[in-house]
N, C-alpha and C positions, 0 to 999 in steps of 0.2 A: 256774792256771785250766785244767782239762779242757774241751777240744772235741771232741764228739759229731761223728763226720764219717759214720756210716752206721749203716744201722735195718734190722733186722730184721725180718721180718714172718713173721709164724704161721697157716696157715690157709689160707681164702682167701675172698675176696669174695661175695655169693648172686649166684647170675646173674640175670640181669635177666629170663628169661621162669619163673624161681621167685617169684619176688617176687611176684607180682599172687597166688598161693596164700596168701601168710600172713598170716592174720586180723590181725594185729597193726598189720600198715602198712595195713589197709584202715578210708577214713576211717567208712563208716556200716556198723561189724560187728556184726552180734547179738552180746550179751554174755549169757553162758550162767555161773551159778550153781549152788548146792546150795538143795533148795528146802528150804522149813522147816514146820513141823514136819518131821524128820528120818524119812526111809523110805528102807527098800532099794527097787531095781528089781529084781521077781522075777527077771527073765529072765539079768541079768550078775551079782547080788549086788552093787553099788555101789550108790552113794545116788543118789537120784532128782535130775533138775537140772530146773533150771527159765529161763525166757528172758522178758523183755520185762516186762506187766503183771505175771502171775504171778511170777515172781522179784522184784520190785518191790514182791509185798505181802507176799511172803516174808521180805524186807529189813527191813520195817518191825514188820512181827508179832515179829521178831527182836529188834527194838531198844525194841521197846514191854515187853518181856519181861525185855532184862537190866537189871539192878542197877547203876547207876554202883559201880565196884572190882571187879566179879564178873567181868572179864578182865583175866586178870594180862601181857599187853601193852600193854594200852589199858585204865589204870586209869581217867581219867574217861571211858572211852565209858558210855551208857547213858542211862538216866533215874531217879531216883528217885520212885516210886510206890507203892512198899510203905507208906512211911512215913503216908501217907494213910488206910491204912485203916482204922484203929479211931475214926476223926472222924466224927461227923455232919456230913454233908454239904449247905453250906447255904452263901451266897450268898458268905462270905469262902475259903472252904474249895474253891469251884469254881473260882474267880479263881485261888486256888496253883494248880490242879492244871493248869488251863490257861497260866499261865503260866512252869510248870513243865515242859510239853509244848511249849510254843512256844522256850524258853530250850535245853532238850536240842537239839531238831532245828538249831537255829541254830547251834549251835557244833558237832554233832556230822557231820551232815549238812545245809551250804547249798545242795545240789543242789536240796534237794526242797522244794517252796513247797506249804504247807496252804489247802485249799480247804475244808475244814468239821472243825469240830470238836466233839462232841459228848461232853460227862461224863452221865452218869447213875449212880444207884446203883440196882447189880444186886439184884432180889427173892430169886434163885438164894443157893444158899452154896457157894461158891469150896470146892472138895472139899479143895485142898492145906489152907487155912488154918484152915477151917471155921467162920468168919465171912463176913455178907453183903461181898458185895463191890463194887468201882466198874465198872462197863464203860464203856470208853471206843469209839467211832468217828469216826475218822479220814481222813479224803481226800484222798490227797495226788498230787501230780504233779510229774514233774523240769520244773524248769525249763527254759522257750523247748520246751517237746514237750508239746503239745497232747494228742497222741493217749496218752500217759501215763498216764493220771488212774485212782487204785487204791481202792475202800476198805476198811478193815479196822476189824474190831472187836474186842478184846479184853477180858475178863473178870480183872480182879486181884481 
């Protein structure tokens, strides 16, 4: 049996009057993203970020949009809502779709608690598919944070 009688060390420790600088240990830090729809920032050429509400609708517009398997590290992230669109839409077909919206968000994001939810089918024709399409809106808010509360509408 081998015993370890002395250790090593590499580096060295943050100092204590560094520490209160990085965001990471700090408990209520703005959390800063990539906003979505994707745009550059003229000024540096990087993509534009986004904080707080805005990043938050960004999140969602984002998640309202992909395809459950359309990322190939997080196969079921997503929703499916594609599969919806050539149905008339009518009182069994609204029920899927909502609870097909409430099932995604639950397993995909428990953060985020819905506050309204609204299906309608859009008069518009969805340009990619070029059939009528469903727009849905959405209001949601993270959980225990009040001041939260985002809403987004999307067009499939």
């Amino acid at each position: 049996m081998t015993t370890i009688t002395e250790t090593t060390t590499y580096g060295f420790d943050t100092p204590v009057e560094f520490k209160e600088t990085i965001s990471s240990l700090k408990r209520n830090r703005t959390i800063r993203g990539i906003k979505y729809p994707f745009s550059l920032n003229s000024g540096y050429g990087a993509f534009n970020k986004a904080t707080g509400r805005a990043l938050l609708g960004s999140m969602i517009s984002q998640f309202l949009n992909t395809q459950t398997g359309e990322r190939p590290m997080l196969p079921n992230y997503g929703i499916d809502l594609e599969r919806f669109l050539f149905e008339p839409l009518d009182a069994t077909l609204h029920e899927e779709i909502v609870e097909e919206v409430y099932t995604s968000i639950a397993i995909n994001h428990p953060e985020w608690e819905i506050l309204k939810l609204v299906v309608l089918q859009s008069n518009e024709t969805n340009s990619s598919k070029g059939i009528p399409g469903i727009t849905i809106i959405l209001s949601i808010k993270i959980r225990d944070d009040d001041s939260s509360s985002v809403e987004v509408q999307t067009t499939l």
